[in-house]
PyMOL commands that place a pseudoatom at each C-alpha (Angstrom):
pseudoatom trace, name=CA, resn=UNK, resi=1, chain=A, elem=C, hetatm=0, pos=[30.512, 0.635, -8.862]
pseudoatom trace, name=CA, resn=UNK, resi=2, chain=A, elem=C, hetatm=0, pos=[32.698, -0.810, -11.507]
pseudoatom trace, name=CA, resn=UNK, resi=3, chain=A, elem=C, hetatm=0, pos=[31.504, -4.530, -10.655]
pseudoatom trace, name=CA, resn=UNK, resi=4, chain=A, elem=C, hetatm=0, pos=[27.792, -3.471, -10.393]
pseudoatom trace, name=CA, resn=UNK, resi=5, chain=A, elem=C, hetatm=0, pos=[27.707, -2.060, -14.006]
pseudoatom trace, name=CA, resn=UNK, resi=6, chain=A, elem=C, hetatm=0, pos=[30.099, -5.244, -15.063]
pseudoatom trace, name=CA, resn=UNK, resi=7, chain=A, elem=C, hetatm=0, pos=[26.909, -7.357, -13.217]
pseudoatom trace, name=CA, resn=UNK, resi=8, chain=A, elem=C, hetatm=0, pos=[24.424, -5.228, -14.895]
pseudoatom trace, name=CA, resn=UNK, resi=9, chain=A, elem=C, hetatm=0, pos=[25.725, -5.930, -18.877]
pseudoatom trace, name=CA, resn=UNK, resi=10, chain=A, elem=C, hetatm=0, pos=[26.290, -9.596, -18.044]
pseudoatom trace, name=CA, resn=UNK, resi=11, chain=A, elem=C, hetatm=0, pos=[22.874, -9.689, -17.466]
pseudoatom trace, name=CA, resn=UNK, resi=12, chain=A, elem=C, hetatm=0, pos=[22.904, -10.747, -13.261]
pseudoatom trace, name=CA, resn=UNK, resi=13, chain=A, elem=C, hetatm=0, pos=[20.429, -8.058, -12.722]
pseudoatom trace, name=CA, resn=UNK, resi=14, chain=A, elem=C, hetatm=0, pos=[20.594, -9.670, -8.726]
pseudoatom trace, name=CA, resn=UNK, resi=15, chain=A, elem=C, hetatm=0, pos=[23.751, -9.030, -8.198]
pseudoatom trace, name=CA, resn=UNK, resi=16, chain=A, elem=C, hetatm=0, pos=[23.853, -5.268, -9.892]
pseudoatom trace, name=CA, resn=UNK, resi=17, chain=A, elem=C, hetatm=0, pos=[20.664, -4.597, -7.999]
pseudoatom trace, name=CA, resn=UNK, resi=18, chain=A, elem=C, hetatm=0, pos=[22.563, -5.667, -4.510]
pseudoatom trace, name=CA, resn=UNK, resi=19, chain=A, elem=C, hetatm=0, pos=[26.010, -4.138, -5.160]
pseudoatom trace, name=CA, resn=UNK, resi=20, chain=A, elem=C, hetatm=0, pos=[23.648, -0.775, -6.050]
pseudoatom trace, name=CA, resn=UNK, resi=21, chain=A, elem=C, hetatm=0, pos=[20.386, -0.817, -4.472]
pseudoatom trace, name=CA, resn=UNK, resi=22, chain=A, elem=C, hetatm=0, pos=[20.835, -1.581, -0.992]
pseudoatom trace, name=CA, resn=UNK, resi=23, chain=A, elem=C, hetatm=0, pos=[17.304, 0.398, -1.050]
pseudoatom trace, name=CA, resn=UNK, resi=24, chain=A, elem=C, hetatm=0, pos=[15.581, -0.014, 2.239]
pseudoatom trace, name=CA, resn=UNK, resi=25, chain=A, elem=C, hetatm=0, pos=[18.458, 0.800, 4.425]
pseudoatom trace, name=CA, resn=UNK, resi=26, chain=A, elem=C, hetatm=0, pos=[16.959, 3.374, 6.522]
pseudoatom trace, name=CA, resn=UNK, resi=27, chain=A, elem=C, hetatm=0, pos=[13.507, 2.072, 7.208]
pseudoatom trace, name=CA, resn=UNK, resi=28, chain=A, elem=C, hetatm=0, pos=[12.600, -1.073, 9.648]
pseudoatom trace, name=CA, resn=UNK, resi=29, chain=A, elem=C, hetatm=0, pos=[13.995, -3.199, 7.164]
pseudoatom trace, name=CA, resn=UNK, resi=30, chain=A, elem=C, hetatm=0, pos=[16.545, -3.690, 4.269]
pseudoatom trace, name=CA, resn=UNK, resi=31, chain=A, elem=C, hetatm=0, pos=[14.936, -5.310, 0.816]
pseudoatom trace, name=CA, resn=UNK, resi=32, chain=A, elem=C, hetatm=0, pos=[15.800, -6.077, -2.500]
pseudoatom trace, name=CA, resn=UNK, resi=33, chain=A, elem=C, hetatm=0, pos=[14.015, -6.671, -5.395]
pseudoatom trace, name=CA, resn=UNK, resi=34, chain=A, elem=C, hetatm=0, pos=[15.179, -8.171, -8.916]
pseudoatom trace, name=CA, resn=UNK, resi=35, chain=A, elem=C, hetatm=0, pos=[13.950, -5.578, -12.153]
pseudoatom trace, name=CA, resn=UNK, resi=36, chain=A, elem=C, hetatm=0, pos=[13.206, -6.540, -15.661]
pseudoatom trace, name=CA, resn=UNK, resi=37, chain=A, elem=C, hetatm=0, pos=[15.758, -4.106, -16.325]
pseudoatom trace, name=CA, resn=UNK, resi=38, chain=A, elem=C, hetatm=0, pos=[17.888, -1.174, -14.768]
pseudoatom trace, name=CA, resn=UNK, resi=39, chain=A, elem=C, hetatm=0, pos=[15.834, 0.674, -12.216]
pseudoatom trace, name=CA, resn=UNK, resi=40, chain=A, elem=C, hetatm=0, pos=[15.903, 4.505, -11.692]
pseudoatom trace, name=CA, resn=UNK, resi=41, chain=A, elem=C, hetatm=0, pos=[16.050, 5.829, -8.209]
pseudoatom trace, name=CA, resn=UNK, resi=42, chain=A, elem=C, hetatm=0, pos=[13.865, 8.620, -7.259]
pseudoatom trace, name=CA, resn=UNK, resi=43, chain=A, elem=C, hetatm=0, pos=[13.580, 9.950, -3.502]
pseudoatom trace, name=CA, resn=UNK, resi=44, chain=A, elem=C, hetatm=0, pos=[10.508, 12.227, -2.343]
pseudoatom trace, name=CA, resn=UNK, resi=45, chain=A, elem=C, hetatm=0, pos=[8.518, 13.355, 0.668]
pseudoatom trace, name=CA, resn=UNK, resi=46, chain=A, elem=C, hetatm=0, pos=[4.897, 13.456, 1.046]
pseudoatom trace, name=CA, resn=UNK, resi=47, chain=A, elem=C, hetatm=0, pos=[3.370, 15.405, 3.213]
pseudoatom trace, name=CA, resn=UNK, resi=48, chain=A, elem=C, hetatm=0, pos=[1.152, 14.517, 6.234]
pseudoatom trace, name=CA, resn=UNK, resi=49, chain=A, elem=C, hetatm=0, pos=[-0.326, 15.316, 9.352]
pseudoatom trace, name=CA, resn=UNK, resi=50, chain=A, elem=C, hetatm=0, pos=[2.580, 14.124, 11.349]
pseudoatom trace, name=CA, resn=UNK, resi=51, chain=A, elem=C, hetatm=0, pos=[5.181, 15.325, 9.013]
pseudoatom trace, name=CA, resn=UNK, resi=52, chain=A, elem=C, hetatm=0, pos=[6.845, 15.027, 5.520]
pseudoatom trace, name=CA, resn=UNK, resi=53, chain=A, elem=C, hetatm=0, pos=[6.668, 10.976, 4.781]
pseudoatom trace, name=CA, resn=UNK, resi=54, chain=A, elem=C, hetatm=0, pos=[10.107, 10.121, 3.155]
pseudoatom trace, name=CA, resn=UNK, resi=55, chain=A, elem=C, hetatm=0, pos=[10.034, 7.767, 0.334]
pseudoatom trace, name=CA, resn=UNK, resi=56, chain=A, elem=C, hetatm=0, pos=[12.347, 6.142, -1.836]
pseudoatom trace, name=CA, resn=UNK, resi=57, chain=A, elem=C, hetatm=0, pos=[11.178, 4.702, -5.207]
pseudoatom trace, name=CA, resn=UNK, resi=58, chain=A, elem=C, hetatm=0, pos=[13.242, 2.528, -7.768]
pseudoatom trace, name=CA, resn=UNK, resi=59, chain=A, elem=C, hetatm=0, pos=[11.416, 1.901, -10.903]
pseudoatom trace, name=CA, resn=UNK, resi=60, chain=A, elem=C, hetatm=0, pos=[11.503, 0.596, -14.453]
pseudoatom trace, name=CA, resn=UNK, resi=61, chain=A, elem=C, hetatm=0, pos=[9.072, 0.614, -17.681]
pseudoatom trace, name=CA, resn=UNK, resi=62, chain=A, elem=C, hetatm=0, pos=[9.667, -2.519, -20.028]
pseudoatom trace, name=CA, resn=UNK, resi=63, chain=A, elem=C, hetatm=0, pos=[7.425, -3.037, -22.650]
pseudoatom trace, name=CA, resn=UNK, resi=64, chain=A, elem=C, hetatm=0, pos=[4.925, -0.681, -21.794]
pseudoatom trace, name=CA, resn=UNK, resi=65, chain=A, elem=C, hetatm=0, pos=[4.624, -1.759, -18.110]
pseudoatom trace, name=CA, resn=UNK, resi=66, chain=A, elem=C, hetatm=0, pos=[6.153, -0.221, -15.317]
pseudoatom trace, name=CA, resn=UNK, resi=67, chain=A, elem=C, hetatm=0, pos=[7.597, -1.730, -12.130]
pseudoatom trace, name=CA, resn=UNK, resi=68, chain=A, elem=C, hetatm=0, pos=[8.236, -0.144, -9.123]
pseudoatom trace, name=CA, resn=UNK, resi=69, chain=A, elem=C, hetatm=0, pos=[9.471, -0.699, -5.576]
pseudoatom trace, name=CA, resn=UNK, resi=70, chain=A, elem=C, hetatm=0, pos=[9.237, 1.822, -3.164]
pseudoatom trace, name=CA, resn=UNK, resi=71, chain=A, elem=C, hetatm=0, pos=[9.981, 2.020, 1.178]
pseudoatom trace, name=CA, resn=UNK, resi=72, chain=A, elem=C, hetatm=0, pos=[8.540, 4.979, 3.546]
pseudoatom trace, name=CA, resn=UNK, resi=73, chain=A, elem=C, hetatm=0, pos=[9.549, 5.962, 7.195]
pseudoatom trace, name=CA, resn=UNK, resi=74, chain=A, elem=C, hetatm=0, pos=[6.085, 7.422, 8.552]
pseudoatom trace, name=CA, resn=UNK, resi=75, chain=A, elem=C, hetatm=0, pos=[6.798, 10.229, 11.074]
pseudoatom trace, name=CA, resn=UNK, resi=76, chain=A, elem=C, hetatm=0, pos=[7.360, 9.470, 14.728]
pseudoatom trace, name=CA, resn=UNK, resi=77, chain=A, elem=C, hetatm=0, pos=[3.439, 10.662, 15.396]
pseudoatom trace, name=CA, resn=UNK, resi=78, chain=A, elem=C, hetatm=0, pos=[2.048, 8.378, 13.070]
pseudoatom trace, name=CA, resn=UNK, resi=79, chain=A, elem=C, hetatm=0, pos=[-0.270, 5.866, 15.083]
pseudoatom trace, name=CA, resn=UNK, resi=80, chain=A, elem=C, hetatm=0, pos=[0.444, 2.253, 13.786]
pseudoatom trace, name=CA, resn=UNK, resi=81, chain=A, elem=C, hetatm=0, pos=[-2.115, 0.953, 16.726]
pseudoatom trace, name=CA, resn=UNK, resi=82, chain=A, elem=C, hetatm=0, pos=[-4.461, -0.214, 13.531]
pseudoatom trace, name=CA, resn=UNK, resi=83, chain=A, elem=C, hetatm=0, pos=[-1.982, -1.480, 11.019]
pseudoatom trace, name=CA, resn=UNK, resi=84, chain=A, elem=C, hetatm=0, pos=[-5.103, -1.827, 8.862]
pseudoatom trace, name=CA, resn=UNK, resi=85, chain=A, elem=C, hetatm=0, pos=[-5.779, 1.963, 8.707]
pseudoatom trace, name=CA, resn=UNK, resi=86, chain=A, elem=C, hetatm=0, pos=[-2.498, 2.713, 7.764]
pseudoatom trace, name=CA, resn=UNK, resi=87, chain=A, elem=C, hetatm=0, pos=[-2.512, -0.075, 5.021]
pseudoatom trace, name=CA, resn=UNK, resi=88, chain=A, elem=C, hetatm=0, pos=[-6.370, 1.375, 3.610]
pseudoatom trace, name=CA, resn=UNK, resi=89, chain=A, elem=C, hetatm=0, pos=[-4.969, 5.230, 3.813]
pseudoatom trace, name=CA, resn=UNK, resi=90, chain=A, elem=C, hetatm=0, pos=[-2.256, 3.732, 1.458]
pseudoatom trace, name=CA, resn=UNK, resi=91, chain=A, elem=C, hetatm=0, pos=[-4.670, 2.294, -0.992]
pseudoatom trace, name=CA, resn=UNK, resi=92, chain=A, elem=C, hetatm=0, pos=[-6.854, 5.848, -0.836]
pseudoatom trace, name=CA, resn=UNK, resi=93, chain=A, elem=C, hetatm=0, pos=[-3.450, 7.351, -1.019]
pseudoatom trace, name=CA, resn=UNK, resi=94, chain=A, elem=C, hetatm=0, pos=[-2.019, 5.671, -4.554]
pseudoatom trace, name=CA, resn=UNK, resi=95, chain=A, elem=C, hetatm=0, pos=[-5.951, 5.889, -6.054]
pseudoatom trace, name=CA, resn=UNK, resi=96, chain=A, elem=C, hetatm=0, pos=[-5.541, 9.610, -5.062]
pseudoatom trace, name=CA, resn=UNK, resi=97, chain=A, elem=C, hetatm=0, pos=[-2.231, 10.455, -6.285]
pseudoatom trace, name=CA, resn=UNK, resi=98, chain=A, elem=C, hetatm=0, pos=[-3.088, 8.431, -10.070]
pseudoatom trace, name=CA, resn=UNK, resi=99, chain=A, elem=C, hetatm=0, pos=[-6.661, 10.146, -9.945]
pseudoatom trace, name=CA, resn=UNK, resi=100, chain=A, elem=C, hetatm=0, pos=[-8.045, 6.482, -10.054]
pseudoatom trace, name=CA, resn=UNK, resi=101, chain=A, elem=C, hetatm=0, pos=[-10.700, 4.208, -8.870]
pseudoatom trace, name=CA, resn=UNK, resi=102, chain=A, elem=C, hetatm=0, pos=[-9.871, 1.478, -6.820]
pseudoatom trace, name=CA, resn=UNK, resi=103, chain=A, elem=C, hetatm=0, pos=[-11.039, -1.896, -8.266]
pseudoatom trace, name=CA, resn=UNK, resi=104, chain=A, elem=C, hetatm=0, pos=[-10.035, -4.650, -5.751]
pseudoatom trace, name=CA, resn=UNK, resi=105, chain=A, elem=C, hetatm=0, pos=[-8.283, -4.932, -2.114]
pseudoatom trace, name=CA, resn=UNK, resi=106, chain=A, elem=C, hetatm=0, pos=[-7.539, -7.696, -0.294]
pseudoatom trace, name=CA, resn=UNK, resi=107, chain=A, elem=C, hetatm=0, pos=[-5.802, -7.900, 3.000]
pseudoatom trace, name=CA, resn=UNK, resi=108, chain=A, elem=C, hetatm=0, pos=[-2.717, -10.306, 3.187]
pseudoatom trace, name=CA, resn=UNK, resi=109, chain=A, elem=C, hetatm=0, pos=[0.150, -12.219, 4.236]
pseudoatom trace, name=CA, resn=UNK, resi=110, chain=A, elem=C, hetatm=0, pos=[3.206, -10.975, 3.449]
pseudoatom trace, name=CA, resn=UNK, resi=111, chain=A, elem=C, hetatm=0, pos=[6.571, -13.163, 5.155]
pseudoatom trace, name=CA, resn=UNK, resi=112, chain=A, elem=C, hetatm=0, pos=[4.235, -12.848, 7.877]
pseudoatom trace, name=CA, resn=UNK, resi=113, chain=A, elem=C, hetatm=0, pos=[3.957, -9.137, 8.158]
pseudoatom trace, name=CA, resn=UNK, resi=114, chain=A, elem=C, hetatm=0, pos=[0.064, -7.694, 7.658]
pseudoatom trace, name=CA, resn=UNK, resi=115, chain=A, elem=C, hetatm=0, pos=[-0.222, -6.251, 3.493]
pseudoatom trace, name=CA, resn=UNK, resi=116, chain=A, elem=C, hetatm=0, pos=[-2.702, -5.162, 1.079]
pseudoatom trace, name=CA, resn=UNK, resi=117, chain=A, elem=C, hetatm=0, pos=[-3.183, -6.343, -2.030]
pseudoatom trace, name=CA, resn=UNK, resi=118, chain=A, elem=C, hetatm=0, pos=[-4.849, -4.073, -4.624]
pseudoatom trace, name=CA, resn=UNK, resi=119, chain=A, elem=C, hetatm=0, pos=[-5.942, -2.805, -8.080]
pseudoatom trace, name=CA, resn=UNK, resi=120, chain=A, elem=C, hetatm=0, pos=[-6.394, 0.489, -9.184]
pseudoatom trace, name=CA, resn=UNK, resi=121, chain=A, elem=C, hetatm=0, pos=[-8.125, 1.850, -12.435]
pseudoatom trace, name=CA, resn=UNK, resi=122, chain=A, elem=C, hetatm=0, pos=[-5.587, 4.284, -13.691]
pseudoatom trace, name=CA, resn=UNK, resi=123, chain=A, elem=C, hetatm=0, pos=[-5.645, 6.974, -16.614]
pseudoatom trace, name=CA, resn=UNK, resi=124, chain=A, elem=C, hetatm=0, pos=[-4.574, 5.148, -19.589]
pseudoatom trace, name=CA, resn=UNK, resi=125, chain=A, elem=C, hetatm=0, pos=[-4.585, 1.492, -17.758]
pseudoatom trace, name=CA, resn=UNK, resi=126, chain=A, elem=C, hetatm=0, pos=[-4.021, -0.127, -14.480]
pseudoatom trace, name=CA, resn=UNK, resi=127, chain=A, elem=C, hetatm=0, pos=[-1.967, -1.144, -11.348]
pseudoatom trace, name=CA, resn=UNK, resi=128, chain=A, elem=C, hetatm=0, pos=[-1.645, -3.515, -9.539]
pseudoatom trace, name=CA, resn=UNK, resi=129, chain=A, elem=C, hetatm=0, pos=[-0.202, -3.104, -5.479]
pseudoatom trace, name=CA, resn=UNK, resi=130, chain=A, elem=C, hetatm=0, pos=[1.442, -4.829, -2.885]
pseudoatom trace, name=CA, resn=UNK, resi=131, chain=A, elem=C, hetatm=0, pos=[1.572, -2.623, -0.104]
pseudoatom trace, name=CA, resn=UNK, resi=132, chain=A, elem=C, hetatm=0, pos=[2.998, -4.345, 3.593]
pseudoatom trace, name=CA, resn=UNK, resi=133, chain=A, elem=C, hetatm=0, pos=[4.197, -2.491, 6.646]
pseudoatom trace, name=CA, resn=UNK, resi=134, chain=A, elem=C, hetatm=0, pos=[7.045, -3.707, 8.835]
pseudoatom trace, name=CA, resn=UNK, resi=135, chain=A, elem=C, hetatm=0, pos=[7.263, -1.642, 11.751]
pseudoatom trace, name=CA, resn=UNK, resi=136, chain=A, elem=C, hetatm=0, pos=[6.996, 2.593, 10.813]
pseudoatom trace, name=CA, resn=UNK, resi=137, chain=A, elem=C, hetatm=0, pos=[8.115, 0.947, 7.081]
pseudoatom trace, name=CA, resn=UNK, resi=138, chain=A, elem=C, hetatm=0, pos=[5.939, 1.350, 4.268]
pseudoatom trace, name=CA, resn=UNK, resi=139, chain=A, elem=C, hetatm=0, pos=[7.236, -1.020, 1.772]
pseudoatom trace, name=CA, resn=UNK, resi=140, chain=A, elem=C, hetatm=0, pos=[5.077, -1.015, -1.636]
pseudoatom trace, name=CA, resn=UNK, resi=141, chain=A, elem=C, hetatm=0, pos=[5.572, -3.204, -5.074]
pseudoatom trace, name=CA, resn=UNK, resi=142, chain=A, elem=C, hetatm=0, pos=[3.509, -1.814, -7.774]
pseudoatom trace, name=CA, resn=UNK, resi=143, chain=A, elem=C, hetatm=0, pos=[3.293, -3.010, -11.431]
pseudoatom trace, name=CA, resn=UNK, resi=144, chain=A, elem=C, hetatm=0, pos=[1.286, -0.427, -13.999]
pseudoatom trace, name=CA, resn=UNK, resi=145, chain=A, elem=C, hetatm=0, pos=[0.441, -2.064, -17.301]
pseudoatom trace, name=CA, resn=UNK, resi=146, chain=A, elem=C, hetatm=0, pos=[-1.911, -0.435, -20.295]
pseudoatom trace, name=CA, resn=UNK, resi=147, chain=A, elem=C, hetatm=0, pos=[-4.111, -3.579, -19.682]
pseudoatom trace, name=CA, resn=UNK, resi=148, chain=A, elem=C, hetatm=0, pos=[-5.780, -5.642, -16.794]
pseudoatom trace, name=CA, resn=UNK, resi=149, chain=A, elem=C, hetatm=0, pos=[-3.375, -8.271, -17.408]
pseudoatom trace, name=CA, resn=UNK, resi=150, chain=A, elem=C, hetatm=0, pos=[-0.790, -8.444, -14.485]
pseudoatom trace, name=CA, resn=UNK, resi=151, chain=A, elem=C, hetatm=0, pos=[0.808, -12.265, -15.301]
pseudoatom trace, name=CA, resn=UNK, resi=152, chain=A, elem=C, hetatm=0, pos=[4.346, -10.884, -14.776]
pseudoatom trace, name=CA, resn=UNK, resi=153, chain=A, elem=C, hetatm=0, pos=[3.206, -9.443, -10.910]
pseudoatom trace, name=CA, resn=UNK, resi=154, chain=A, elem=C, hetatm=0, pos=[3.796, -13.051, -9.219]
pseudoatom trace, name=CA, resn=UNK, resi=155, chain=A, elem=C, hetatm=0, pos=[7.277, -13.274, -10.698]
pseudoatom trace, name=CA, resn=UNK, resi=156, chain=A, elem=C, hetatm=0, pos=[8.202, -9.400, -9.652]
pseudoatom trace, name=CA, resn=UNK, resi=157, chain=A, elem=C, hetatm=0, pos=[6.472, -9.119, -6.175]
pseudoatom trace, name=CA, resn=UNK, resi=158, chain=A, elem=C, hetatm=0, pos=[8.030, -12.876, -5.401]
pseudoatom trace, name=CA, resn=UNK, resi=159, chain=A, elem=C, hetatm=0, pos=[11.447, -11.523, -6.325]
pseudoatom trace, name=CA, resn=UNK, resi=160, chain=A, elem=C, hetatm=0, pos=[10.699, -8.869, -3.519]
pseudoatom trace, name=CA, resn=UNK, resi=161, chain=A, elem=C, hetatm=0, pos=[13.144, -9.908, -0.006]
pseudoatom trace, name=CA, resn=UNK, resi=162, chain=A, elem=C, hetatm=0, pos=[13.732, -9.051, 2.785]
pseudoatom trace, name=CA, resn=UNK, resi=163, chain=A, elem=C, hetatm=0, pos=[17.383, -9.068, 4.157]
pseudoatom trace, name=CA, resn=UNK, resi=164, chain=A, elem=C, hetatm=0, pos=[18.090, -9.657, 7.710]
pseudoatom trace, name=CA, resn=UNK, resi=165, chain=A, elem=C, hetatm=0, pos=[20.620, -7.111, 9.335]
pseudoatom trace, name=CA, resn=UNK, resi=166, chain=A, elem=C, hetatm=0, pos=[22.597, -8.992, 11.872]
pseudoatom trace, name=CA, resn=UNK, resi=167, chain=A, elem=C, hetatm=0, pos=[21.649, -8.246, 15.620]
pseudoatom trace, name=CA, resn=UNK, resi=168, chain=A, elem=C, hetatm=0, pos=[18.233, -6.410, 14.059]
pseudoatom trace, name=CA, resn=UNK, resi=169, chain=A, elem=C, hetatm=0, pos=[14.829, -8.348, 14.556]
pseudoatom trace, name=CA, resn=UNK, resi=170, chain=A, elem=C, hetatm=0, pos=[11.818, -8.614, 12.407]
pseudoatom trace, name=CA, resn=UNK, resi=171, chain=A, elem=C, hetatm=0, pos=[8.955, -8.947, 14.439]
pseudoatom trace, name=CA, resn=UNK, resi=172, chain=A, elem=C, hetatm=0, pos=[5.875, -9.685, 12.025]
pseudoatom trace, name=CA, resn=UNK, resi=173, chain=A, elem=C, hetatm=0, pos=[2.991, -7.247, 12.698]
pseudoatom trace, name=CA, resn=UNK, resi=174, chain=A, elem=C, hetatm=0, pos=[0.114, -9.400, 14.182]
pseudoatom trace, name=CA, resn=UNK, resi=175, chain=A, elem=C, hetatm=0, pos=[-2.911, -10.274, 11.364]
pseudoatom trace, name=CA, resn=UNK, resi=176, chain=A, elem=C, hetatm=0, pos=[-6.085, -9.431, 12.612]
pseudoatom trace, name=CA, resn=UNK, resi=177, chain=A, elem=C, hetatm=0, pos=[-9.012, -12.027, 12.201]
for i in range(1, 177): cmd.bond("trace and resi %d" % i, "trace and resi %d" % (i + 1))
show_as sticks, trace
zoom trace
């Protein structure tokens, strides 16, 4: 812990983020993603039809704009035969749980798993979603800002990895037309 806090003040957020975050390590997946600062951990479940939905959120506010990462194991009954219907109950889900209106969603790529990308009109601003499943994984990167302007969401959501575990496959979920 000693080197990750010695990373952390030298300002190699990476490396602090890696030596402390290994945050995805129980889903279909382990990730990473690089903060604009030191990221708080906060763990949760939500529940649902098929059971509580365990979720693991690291998140930071800089200058009035928060960014988040967050992964979710869904339940062993959840159906993932429609990725897509898992993806839209997760943009219904965050407009829900922010009491917001949902301005924009666009299906997409993500390192060749099937995403969403979407806006939502919050209470005192906006945010902005990338939302992608591997597997029963939820993984989400959200950025909330008191304006529409989201010019630092490239740089964050880009920073987002994925980190192949030896002997563990990926297999993209198939994009439909």
């Amino acid at each position: 812990m000693n080197e990750a806090f010695a990373a952390y003040n030298a300002g190699d957020f990476a490396k602090a983020f890696q030596l402390i975050f290994p945050f995805a390590e129980r889903g279909d997946a382990k990730a990473q993603s690089q903060f604009p600062g030191y990221p708080a951990e906060k763990r949760f479940a939500v529940p649902t039809r098929f059971g509580p939905l365990v979720t693991t959120t690291y998140s930071v506010t800089v200058n009035h704009r928060a960014y988040s990462a967050m992964c979710a194991t869904y339940p062993a009954g959840a159906d993932f035969s429609n990725p897509r219907v898992n993806l839209n109950g997760s943009v219904n889900g965050a407009a829900r749980a922010t009491q917001g209106t949902v301005l924009t969603s666009n299906y997409v790529n993500f390192e060749g798993y099937q995403g969403v990308d979407f806006v939502v009109q919050i209470k005192g601003g906006y945010s902005r979603n990338l939302n992608f499943l591997i597997g029963r994984t939820l993984y989400a990167i959200e950025m909330i800002s008191p304006s529409n302007d989201f010019s630092d969401f490239g740089r964050f959501a880009s920073s987002f990895q994925l980190m192949r575990s030896p002997g563990r496959a990926l297999v993209p979920a198939a994009l439909d037309p």
